[in-house]
N, C-alpha and C positions, 0 to 999 in steps of 0.2 A: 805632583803625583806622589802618592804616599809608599811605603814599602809595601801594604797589600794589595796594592794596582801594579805595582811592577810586574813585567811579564817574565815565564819561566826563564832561568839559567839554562845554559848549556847543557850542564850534569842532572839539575831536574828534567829536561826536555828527554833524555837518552832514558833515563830511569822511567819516564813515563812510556816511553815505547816500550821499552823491554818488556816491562807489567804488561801489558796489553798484546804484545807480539803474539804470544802462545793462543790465547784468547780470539783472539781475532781469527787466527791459521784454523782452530776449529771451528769456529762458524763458516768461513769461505770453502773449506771442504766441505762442511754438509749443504752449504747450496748447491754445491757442485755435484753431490753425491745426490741431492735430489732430480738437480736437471738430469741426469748420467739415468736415473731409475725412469724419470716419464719422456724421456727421450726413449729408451727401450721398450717403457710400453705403448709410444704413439708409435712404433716402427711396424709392434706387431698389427697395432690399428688400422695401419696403413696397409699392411699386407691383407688384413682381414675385408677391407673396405674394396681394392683392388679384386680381390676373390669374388667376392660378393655382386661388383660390377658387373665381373663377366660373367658369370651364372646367370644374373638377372638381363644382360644381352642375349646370351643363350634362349633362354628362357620366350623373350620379348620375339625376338627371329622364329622359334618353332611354333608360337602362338598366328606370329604373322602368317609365313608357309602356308598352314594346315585351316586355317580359318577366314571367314568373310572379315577383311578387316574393316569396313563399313557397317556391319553390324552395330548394334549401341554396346552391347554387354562386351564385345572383342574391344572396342573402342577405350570403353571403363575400363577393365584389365590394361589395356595399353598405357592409360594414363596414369593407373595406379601408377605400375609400374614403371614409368617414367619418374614418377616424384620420388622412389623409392633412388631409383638411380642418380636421382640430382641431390639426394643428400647424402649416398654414399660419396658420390663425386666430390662432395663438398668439406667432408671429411677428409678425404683423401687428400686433396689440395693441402687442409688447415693440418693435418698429420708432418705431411711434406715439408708446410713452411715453417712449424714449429722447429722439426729439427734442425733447416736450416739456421732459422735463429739459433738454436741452439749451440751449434758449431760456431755460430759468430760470436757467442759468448765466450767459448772455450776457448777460442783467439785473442780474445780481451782479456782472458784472467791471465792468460800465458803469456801478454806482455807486459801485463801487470807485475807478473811473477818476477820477468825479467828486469823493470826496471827496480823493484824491490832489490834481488838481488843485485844488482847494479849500486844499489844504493848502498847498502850492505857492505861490499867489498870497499867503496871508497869512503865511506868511515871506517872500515877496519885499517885501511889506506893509511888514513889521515891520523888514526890513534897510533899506528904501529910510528908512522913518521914522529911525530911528537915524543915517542919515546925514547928513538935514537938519535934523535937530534934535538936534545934540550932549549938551546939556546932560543929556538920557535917559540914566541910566546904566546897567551893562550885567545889573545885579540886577531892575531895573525891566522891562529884555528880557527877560532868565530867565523872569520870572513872568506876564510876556505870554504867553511861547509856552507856556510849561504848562497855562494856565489856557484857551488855542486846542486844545492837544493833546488835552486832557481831556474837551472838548467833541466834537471830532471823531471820536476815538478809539473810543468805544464802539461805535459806529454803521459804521464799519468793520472794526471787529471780530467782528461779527456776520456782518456781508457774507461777511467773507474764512471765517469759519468753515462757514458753509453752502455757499459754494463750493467749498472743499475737502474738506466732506463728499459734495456732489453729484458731483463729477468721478470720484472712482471707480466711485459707484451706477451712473454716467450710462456708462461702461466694461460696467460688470459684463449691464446691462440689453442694450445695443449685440452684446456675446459671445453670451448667449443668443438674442437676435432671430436670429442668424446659425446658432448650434446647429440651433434648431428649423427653421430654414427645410432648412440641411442633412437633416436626419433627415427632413422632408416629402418631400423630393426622391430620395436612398436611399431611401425605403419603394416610391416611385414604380418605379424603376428594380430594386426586389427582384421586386415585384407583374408588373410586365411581364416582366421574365424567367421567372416561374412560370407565367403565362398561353402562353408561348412552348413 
């Protein structure tokens, strides 16, 4: 193995965090600031969708009442209106489950957070040790912090894997809740234009 295939030193591996630390902390805030914004606005989706339900229950109930519901044309309106309510429904559901993922994220960046800072303190640990105690040599450091990394590692690594599988679900789920709410609302606006 030549010296350009050697893997980084200790003091290169800390340097290269460092560069990157600041860096990274702003890209994981602005994911986070994105889920934090369509979380907020699948909440009002969700409220809007729920709204919309019962109106159009409402709606469905005083058509039944007052009219032959055997009729063809009561029938039609019913049916519309039925599909109208299966994609607010549908909405409603993918609003719902968005934000629950959501929240599962914000769990996973939080113990992320923590074992970061966790990581954090026991290299600050393990430099401040070194410093008041000399004699420590820098092999004995090496294999402190491996034998810390190794432990915490896993466990973060898990984290950071399901959070990055969840963030696009939690995307894809948010897109659809907004489709069907769409498509409810065009069917709406097809339906009364026909009635017109």
């Amino acid at each position: 193995m030549s010296n350009n295939d050697a893997p980084l030193s200790r003091e290169q591996m800390k340097q290269f965090e460092a560069g990157i630390k600041e860096p990274y902390k702003e890209h994981e805030d602005e994911k986070r600031r994105s889920l934090e914004i369509s979380s907020g606005f699948l909440d009002k989706l969700a409220a809007l969708s729920a709204g919309s339900m019962a109106a159009s229950a409402s709606i469905t109930l005083a058509i039944v009442v007052r009219s032959d519901v055997h009729s063809g044309a009561t029938r039609t309106v019913i049916h519309d209106l039925l599909l109208i309510v299966g994609f607010l429904w549908a909405s409603l559901m993918l609003a719902i489950l968005h934000n629950f993922l959501a929240a599962q994220v914000a769990k996973l960046d939080a113990a992320i957070s923590a074992s970061q800072f966790q990581w954090t303190l026991m290299s600050h640990t393990l430099s401040l040790t070194k410093e008041t105690m000399p004699t420590i040599d820098d092999a004995t450091m090496e294999r402190a912090e491996n034998l810390l990394r190794e432990q915490a590692s896993p466990k973060e690594s898990r984290h950071v894997k399901w959070r990055e599988l969840l963030y696009p679900t939690v995307n894809w789920i948010g897109r659809f809740a907004m489709l069907t709410f769409v498509i409810a609302f065009t069917l709406v606006m097809f339906y009364l234009h026909q009635l017109w």
